[in-house]
N, CA, C and O atoms as a GROMACS GRO file, in nm:
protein
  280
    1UNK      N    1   0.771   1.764  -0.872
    1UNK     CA    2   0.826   1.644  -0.812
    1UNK      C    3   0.782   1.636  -0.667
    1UNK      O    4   0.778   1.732  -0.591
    2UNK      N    5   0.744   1.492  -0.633
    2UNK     CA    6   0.688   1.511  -0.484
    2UNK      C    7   0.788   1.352  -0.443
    2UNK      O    8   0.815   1.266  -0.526
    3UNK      N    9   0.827   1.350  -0.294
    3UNK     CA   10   0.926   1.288  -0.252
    3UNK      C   11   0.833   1.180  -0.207
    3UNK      O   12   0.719   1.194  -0.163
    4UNK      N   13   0.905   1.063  -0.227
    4UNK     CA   14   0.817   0.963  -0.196
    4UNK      C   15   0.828   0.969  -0.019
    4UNK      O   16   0.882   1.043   0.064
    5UNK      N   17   0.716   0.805  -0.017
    5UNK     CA   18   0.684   0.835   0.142
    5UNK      C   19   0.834   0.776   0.204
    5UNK      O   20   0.859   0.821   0.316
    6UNK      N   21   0.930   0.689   0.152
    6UNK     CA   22   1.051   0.640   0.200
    6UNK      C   23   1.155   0.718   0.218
    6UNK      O   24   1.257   0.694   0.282
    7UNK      N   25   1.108   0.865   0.124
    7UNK     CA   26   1.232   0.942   0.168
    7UNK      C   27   1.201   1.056   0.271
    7UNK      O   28   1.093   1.115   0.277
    8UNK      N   29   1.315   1.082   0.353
    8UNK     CA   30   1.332   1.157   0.415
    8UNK      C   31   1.244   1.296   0.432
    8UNK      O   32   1.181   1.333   0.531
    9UNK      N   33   1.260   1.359   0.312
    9UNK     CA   34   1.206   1.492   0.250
    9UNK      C   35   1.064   1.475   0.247
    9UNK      O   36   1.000   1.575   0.215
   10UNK      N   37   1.001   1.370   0.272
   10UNK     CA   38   0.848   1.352   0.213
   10UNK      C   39   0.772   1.401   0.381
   10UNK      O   40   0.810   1.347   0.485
   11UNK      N   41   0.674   1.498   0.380
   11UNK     CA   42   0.642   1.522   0.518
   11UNK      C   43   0.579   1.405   0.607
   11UNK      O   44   0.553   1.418   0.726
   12UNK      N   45   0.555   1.280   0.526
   12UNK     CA   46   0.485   1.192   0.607
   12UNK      C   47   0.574   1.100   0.638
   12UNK      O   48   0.516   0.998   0.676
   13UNK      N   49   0.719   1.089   0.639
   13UNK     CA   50   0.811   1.018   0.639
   13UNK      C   51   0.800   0.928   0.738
   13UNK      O   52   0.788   0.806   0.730
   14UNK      N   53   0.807   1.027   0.875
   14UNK     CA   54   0.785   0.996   1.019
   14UNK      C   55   0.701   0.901   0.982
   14UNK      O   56   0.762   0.806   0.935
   15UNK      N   57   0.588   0.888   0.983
   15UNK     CA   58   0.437   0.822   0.996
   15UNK      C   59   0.477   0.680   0.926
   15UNK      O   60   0.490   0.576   0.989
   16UNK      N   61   0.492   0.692   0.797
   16UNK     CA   62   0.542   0.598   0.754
   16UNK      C   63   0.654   0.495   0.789
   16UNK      O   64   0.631   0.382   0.746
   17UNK      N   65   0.757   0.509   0.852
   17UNK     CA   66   0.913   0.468   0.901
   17UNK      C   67   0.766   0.401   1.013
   17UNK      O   68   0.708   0.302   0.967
   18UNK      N   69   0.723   0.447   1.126
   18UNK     CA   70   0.649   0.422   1.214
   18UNK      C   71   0.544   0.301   1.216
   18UNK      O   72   0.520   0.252   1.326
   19UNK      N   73   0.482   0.253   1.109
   19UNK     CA   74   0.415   0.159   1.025
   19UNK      C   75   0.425   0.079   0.970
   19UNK      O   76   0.362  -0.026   0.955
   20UNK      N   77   0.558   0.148   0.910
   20UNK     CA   78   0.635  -0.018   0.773
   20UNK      C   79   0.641  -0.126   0.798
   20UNK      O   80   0.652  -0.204   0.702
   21UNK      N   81   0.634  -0.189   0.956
   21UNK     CA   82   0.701  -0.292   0.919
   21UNK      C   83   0.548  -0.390   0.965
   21UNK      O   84   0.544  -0.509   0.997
   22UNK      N   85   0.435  -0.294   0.953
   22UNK     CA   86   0.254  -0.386   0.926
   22UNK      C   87   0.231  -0.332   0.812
   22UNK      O   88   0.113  -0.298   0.812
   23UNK      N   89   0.274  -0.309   0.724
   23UNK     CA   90   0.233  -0.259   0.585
   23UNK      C   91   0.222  -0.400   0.544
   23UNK      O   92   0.317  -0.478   0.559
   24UNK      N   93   0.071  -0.448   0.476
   24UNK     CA   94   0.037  -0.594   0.398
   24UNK      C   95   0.135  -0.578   0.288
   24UNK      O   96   0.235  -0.648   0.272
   25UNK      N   97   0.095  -0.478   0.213
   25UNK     CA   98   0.074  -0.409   0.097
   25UNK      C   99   0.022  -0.328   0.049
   25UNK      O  100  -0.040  -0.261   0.132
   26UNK      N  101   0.008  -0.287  -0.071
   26UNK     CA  102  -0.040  -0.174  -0.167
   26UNK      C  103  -0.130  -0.196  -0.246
   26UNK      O  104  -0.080  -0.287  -0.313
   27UNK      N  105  -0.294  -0.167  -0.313
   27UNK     CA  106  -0.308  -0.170  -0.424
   27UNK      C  107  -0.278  -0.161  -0.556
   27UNK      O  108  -0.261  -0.059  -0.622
   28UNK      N  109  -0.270  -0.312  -0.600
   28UNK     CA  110  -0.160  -0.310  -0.778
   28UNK      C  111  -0.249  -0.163  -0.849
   28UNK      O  112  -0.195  -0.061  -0.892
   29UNK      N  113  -0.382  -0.189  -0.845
   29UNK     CA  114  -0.474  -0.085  -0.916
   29UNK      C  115  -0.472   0.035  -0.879
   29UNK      O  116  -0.463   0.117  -0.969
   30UNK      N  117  -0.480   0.091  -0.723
   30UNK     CA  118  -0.458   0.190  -0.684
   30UNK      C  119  -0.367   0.277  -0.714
   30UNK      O  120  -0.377   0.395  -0.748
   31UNK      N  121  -0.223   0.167  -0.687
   31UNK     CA  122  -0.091   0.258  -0.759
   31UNK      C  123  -0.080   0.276  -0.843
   31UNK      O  124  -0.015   0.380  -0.856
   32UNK      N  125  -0.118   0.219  -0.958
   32UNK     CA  126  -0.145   0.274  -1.117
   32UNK      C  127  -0.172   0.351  -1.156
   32UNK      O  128  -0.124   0.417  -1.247
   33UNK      N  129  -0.327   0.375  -1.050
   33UNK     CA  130  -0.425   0.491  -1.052
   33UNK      C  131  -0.350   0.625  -1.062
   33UNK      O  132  -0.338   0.682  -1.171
   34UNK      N  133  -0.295   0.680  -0.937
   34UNK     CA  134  -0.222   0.762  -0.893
   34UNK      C  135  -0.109   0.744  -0.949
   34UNK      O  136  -0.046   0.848  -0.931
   35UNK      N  137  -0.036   0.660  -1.017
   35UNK     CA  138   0.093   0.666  -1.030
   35UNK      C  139   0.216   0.663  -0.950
   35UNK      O  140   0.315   0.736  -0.950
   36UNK      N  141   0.181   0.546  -0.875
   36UNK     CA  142   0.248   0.568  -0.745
   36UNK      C  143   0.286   0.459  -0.750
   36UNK      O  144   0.320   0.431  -0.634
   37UNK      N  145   0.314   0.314  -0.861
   37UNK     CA  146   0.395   0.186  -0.873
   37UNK      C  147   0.523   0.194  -0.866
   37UNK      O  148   0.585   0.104  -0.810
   38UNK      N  149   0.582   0.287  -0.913
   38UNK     CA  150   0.763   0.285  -0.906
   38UNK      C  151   0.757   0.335  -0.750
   38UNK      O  152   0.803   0.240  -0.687
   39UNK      N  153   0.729   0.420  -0.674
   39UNK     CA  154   0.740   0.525  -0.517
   39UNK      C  155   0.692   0.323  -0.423
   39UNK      O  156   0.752   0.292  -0.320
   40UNK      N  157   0.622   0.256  -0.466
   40UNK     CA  158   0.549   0.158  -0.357
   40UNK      C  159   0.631   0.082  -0.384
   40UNK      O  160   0.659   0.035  -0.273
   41UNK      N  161   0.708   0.023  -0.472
   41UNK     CA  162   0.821  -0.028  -0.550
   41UNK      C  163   0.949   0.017  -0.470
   41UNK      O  164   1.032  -0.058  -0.418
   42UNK      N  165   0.947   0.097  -0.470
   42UNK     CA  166   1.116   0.149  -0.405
   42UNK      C  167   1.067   0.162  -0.222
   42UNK      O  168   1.157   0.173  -0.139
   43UNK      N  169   0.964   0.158  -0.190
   43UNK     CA  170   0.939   0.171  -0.027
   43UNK      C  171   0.963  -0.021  -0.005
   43UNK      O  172   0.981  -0.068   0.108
   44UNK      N  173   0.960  -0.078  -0.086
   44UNK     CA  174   0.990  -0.228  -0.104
   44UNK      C  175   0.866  -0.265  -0.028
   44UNK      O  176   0.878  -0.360   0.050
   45UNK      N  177   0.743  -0.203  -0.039
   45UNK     CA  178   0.597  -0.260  -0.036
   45UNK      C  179   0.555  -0.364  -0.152
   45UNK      O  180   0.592  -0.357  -0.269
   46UNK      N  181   0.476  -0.456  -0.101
   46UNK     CA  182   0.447  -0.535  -0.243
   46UNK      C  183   0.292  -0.464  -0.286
   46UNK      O  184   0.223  -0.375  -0.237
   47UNK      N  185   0.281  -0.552  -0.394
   47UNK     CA  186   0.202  -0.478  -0.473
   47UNK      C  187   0.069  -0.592  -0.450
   47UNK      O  188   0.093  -0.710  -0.474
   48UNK      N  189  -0.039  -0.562  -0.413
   48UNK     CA  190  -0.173  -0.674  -0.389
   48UNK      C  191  -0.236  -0.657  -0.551
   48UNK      O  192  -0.238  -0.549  -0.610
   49UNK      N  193  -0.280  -0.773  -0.601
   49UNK     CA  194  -0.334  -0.797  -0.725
   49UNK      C  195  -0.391  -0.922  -0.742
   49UNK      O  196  -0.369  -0.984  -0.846
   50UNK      N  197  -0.461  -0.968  -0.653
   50UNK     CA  198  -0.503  -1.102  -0.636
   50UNK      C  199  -0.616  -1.112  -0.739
   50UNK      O  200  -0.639  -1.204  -0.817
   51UNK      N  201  -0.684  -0.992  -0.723
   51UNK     CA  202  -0.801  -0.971  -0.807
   51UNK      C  203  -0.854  -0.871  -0.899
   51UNK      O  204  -0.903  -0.764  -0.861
   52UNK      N  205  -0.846  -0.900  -0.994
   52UNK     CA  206  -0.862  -0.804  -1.088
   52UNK      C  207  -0.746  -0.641  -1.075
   52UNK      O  208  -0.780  -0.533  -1.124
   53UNK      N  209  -0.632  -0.658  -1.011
   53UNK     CA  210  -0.592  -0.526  -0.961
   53UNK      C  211  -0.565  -0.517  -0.801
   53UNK      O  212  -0.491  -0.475  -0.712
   54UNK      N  213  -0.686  -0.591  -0.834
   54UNK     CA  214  -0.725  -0.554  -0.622
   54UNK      C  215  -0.624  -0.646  -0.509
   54UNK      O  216  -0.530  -0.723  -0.530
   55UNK      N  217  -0.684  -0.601  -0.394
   55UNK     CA  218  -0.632  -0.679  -0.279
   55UNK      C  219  -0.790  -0.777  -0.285
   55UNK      O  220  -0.900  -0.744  -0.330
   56UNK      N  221  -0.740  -0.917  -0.215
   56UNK     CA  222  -0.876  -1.028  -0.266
   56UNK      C  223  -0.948  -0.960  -0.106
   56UNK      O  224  -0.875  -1.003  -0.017
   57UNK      N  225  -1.034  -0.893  -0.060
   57UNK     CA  226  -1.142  -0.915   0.007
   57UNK      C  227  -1.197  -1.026   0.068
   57UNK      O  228  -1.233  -1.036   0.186
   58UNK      N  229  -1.201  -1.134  -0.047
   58UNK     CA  230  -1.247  -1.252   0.021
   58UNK      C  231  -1.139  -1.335   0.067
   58UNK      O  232  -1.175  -1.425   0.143
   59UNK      N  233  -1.013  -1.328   0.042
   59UNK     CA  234  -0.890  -1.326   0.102
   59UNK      C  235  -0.911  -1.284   0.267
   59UNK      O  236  -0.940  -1.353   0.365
   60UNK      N  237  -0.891  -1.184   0.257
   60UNK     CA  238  -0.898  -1.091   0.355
   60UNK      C  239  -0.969  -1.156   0.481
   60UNK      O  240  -0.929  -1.179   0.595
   61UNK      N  241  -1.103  -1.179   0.410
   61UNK     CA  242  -1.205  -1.248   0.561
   61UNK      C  243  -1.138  -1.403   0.549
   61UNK      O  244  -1.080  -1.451   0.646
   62UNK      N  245  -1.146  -1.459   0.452
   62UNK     CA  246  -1.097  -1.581   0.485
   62UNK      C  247  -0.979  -1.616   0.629
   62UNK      O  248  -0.991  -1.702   0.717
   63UNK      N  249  -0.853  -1.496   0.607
   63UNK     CA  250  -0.775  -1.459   0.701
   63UNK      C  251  -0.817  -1.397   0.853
   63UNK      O  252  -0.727  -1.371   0.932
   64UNK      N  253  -0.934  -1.379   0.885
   64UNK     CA  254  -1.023  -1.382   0.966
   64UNK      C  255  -1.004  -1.208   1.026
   64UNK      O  256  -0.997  -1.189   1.147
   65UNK      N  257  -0.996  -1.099   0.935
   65UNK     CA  258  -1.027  -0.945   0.898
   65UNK      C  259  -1.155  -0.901   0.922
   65UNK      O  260  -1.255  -0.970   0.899
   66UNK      N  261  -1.156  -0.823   0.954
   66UNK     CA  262  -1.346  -0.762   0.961
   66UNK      C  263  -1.342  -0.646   0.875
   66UNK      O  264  -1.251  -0.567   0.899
   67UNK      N  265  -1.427  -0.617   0.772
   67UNK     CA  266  -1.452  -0.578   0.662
   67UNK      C  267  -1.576  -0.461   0.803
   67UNK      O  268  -1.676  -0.487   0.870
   68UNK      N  269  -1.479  -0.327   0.780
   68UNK     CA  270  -1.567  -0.222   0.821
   68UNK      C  271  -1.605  -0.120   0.713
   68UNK      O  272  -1.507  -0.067   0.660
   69UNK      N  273  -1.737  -0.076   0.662
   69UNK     CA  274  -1.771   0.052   0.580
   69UNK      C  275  -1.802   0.155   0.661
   69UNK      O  276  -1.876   0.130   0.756
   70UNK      N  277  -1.757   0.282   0.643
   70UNK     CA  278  -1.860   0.368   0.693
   70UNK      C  279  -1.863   0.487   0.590
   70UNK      O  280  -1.943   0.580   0.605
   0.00000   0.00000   0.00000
């Protein structure tokens, strides 16, 4: 059992509490991936699925974002 990031017990708690309140969201696909839809669910993050799963990218720039790779 590992404590989600909303609770207390979870070592990244701090970090998180610190952030929440610019959190967009979550990957719908990502959290699936990992298994991490009920934990992003209870942090009362929403879930991005615009696209296929995903967060929309072209969303993203539309909203005027800069799309960095490295």
């Amino acid at each position: 059992w590992i404590p989600k990031l909303s609770e207390k017990t979870h070592r990244a708690h701090r970090l998180f509490v610190s952030v929440e309140d610019r959190i967009a969201g979550a990957c719908a696909y990502c959290a699936g991936a990992f298994k991490a839809t009920e934990g992003v669910k209870a942090a009362n993050v929403p879930l991005l699925d615009e696209y296929e799963g995903h967060p929309s990218v072209r969303q993203l720039l539309a909203d005027g974002f800069s799309i960095i790779t490295f």
